[in-house]
N, CA, C and O atoms as a GROMACS GRO file, in nm:
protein
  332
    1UNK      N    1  12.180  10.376   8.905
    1UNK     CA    2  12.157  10.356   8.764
    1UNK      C    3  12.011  10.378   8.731
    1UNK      O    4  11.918  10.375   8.812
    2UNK      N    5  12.003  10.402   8.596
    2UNK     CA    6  11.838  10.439   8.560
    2UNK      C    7  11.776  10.306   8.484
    2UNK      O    8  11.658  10.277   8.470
    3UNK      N    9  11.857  10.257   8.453
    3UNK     CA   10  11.781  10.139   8.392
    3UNK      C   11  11.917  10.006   8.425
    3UNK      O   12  12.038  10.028   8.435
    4UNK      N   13  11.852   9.885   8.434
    4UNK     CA   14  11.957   9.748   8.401
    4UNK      C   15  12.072   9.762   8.288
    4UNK      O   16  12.161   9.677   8.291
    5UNK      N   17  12.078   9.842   8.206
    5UNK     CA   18  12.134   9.831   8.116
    5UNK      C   19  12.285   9.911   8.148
    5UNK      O   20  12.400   9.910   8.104
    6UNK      N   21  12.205   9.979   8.255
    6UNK     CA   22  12.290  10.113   8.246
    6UNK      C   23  12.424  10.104   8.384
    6UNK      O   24  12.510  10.182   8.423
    7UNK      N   25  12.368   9.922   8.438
    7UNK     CA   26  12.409   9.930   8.604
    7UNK      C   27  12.581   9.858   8.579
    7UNK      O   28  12.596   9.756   8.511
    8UNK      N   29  12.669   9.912   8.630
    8UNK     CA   30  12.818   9.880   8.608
    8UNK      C   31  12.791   9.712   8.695
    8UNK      O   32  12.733   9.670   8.795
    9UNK      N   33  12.872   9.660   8.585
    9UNK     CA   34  12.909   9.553   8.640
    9UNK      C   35  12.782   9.466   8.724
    9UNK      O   36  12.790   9.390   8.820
   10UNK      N   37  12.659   9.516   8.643
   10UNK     CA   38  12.545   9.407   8.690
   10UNK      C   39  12.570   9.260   8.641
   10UNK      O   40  12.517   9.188   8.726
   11UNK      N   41  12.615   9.197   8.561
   11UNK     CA   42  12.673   9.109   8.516
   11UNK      C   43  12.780   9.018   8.632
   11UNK      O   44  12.778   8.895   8.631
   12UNK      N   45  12.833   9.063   8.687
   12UNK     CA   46  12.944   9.003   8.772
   12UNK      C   47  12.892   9.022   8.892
   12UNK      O   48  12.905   8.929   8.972
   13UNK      N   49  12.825   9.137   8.930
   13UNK     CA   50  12.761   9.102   9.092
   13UNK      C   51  12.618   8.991   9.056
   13UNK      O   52  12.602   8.897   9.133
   14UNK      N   53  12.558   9.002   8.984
   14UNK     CA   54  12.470   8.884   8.945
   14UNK      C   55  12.519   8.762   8.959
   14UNK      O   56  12.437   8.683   9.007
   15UNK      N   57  12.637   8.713   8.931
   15UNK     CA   58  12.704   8.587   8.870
   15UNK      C   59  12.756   8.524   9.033
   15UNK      O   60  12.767   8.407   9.071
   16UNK      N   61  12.785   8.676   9.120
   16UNK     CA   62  12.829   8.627   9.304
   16UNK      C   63  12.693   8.604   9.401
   16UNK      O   64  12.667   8.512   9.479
   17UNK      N   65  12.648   8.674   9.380
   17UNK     CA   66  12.552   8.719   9.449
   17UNK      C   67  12.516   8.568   9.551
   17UNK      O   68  12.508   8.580   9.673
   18UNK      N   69  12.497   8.438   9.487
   18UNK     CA   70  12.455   8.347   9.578
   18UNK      C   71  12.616   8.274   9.637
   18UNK      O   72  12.632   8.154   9.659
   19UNK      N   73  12.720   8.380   9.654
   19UNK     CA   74  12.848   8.321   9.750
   19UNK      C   75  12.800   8.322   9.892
   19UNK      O   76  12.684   8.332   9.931
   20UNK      N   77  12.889   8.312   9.947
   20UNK     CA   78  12.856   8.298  10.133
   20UNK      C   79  12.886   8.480  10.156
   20UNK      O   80  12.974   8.515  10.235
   21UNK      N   81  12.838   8.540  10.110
   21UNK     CA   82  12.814   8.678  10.194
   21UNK      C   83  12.755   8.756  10.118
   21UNK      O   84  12.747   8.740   9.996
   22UNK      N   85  12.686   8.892  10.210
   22UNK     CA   86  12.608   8.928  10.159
   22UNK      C   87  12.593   9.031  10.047
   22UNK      O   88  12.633   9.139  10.090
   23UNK      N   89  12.545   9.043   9.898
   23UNK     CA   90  12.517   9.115   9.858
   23UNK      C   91  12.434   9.164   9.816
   23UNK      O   92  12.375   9.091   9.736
   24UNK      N   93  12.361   9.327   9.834
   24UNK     CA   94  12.231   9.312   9.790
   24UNK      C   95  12.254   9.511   9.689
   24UNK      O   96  12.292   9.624   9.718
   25UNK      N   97  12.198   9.434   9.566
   25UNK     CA   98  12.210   9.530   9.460
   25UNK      C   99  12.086   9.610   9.472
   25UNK      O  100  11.983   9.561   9.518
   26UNK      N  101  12.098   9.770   9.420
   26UNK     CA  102  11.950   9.809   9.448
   26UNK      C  103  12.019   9.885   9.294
   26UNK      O  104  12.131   9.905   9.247
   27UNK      N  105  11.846   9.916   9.247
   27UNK     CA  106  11.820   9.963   9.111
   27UNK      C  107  11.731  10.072   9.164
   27UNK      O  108  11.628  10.040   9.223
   28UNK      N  109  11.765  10.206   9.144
   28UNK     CA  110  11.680  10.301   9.162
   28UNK      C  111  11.618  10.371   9.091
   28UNK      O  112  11.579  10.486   9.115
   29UNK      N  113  11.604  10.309   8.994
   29UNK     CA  114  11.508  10.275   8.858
   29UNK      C  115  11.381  10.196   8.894
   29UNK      O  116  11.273  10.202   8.836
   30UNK      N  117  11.416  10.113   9.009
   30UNK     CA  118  11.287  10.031   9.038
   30UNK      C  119  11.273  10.024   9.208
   30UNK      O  120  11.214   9.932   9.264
   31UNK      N  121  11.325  10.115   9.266
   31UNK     CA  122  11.334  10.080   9.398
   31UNK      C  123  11.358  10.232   9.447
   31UNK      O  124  11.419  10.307   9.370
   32UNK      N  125  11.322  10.270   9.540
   32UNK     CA  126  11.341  10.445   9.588
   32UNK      C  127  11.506  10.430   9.602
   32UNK      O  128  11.572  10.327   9.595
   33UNK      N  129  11.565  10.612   9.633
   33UNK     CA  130  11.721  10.649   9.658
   33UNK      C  131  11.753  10.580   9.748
   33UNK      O  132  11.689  10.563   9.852
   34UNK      N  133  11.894  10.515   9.709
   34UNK     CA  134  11.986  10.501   9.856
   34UNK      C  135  11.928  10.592   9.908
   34UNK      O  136  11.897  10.692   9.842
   35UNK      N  137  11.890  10.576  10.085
   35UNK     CA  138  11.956  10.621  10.183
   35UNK      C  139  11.955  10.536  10.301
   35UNK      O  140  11.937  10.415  10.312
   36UNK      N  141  11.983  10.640  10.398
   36UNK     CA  142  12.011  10.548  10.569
   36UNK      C  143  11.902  10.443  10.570
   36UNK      O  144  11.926  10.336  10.626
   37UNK      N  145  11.764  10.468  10.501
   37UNK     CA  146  11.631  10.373  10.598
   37UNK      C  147  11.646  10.322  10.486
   37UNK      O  148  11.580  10.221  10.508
   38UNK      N  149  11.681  10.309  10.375
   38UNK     CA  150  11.660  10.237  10.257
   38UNK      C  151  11.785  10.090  10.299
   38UNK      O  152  11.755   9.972  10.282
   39UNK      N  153  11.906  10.133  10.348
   39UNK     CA  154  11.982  10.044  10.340
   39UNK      C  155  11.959   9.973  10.484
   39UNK      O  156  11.978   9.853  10.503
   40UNK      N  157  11.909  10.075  10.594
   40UNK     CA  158  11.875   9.962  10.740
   40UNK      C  159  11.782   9.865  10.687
   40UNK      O  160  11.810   9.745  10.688
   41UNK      N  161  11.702   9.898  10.652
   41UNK     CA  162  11.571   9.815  10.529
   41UNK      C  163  11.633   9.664  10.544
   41UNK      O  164  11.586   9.564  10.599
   42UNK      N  165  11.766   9.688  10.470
   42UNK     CA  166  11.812   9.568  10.422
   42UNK      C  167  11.879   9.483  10.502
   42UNK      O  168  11.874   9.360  10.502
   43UNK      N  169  11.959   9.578  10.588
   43UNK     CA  170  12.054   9.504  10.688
   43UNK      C  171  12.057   9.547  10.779
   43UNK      O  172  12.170   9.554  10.828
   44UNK      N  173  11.958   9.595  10.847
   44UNK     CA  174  11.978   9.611  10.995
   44UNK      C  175  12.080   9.689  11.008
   44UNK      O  176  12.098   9.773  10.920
   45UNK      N  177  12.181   9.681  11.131
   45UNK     CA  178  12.269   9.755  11.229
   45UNK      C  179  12.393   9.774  11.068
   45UNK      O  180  12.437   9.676  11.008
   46UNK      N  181  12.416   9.873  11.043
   46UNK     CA  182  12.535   9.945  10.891
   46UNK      C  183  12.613   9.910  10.982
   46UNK      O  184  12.684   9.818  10.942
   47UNK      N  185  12.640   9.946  11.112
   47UNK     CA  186  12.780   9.845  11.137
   47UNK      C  187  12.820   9.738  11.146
   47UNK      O  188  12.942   9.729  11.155
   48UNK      N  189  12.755   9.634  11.148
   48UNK     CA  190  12.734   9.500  11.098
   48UNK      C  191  12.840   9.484  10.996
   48UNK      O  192  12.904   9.381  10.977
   49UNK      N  193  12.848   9.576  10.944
   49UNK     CA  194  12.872   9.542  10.760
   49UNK      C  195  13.015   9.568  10.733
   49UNK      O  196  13.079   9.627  10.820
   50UNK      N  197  13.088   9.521  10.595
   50UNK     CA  198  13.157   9.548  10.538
   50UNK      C  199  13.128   9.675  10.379
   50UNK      O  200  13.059   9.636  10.285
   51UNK      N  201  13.158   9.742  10.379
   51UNK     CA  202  13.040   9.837  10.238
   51UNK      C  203  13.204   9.873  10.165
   51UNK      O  204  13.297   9.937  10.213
   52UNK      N  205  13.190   9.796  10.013
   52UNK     CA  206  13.264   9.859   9.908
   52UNK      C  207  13.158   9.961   9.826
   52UNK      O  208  13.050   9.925   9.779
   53UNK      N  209  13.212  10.093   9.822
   53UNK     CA  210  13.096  10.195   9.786
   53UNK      C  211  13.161  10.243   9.644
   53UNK      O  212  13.259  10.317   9.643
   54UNK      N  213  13.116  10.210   9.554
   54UNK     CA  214  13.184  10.295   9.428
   54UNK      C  215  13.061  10.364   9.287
   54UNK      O  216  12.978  10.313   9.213
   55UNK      N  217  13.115  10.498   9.311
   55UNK     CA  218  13.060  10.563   9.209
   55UNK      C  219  13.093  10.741   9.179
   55UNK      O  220  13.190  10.795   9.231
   56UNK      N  221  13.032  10.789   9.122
   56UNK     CA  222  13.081  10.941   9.138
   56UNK      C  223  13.109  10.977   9.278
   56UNK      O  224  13.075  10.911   9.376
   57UNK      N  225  13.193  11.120   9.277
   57UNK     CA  226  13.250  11.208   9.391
   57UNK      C  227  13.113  11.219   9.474
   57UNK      O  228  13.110  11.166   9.585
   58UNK      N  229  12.980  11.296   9.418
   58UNK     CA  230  12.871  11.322   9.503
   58UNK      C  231  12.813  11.199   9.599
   58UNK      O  232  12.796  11.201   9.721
   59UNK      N  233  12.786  11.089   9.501
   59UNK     CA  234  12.753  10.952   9.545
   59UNK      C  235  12.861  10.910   9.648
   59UNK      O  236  12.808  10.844   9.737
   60UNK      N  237  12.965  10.920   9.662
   60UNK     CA  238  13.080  10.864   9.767
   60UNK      C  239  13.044  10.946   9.870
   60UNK      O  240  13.021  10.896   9.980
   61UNK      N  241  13.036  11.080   9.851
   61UNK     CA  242  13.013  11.189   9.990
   61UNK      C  243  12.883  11.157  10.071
   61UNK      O  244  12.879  11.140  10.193
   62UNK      N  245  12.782  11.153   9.992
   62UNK     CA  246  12.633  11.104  10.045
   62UNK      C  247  12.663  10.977  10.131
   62UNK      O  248  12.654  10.982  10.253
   63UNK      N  249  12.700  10.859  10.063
   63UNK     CA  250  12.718  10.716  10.144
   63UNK      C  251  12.827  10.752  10.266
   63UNK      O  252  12.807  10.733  10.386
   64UNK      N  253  12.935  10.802  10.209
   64UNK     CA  254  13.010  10.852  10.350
   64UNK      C  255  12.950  10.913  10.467
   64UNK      O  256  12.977  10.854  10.572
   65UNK      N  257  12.899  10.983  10.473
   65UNK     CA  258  12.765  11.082  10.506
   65UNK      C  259  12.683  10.939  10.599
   65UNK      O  260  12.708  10.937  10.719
   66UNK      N  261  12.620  10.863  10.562
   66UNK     CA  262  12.515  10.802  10.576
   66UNK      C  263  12.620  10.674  10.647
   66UNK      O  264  12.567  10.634  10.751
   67UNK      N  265  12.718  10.620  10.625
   67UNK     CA  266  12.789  10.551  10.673
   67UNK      C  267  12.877  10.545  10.816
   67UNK      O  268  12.919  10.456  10.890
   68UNK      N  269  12.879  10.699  10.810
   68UNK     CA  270  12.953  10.774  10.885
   68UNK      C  271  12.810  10.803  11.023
   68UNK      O  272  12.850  10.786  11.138
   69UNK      N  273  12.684  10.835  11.009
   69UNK     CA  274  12.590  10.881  11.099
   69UNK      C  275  12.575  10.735  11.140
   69UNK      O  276  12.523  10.720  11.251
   70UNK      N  277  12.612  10.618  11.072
   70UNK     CA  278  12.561  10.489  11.129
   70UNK      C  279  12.670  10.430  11.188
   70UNK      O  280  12.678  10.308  11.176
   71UNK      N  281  12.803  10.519  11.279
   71UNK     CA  282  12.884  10.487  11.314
   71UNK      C  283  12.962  10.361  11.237
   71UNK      O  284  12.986  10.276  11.323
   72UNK      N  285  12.999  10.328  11.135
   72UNK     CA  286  13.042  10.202  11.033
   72UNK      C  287  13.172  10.321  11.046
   72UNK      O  288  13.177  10.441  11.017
   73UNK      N  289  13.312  10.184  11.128
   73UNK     CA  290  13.433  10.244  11.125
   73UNK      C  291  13.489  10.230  11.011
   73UNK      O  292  13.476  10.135  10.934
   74UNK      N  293  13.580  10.364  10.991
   74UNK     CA  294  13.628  10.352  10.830
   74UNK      C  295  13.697  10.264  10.774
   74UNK      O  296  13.722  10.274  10.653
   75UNK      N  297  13.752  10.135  10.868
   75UNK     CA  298  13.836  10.014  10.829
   75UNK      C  299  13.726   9.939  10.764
   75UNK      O  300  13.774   9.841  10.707
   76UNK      N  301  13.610   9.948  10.751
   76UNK     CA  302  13.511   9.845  10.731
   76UNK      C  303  13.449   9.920  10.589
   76UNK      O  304  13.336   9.880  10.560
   77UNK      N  305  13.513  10.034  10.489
   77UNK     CA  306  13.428  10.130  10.418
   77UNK      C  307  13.530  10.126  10.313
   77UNK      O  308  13.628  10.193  10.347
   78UNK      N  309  13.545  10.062  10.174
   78UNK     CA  310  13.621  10.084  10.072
   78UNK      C  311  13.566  10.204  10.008
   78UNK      O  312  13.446  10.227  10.020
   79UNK      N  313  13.631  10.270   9.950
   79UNK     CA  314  13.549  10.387   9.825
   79UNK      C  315  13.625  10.380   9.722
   79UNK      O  316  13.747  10.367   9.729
   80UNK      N  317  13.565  10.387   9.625
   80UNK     CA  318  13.640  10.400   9.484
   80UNK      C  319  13.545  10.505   9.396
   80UNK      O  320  13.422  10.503   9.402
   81UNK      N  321  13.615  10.590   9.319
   81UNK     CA  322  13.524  10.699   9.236
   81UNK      C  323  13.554  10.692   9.091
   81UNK      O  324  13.556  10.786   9.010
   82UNK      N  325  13.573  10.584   9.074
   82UNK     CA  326  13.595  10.463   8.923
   82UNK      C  327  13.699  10.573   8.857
   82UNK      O  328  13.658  10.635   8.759
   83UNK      N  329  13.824  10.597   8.906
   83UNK     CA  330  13.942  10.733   8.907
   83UNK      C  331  14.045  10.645   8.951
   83UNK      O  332  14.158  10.688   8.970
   0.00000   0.00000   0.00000
């Protein structure tokens, strides 16, 4: 997203965010692009993780891409292309 205004559902991941797991929102409006060192940044080992990834076709291929080089098996990788 380019601005707060513009971020889907910033409102409802705001409202979870302090549950028992982890979420961490990035604004790339105020923070450099997703990528691989941007998200190890945050969490260490991507296979660690659970990743619901949703946004355009290009944006799903890139994170797939980047999800996929960080060995994260595809049982652990939701995608949705808001479709």
């Amino acid at each position: 997203s380019k601005n707060r205004d513009s971020m889907a559902y910033l409102e409802a991941f705001e409202a979870i965010k302090d549950q028992p797991f982890s979420l961490h929102l990035i604004n790339t409006a105020s923070e450099q692009r997703l990528n691989e060192a941007l998200l190890a940044s945050k969490l260490g080992r991507l296979c660690d993780y659970h990743f619901f990834v949703v946004g355009t076709g290009g944006f799903l291929n890139a994170m797939m891409d980047i999800l996929g080089r960080a060995d994260v098996p595809s049982d652990q990788i939701i995608a949705d292309d808001f479709g």
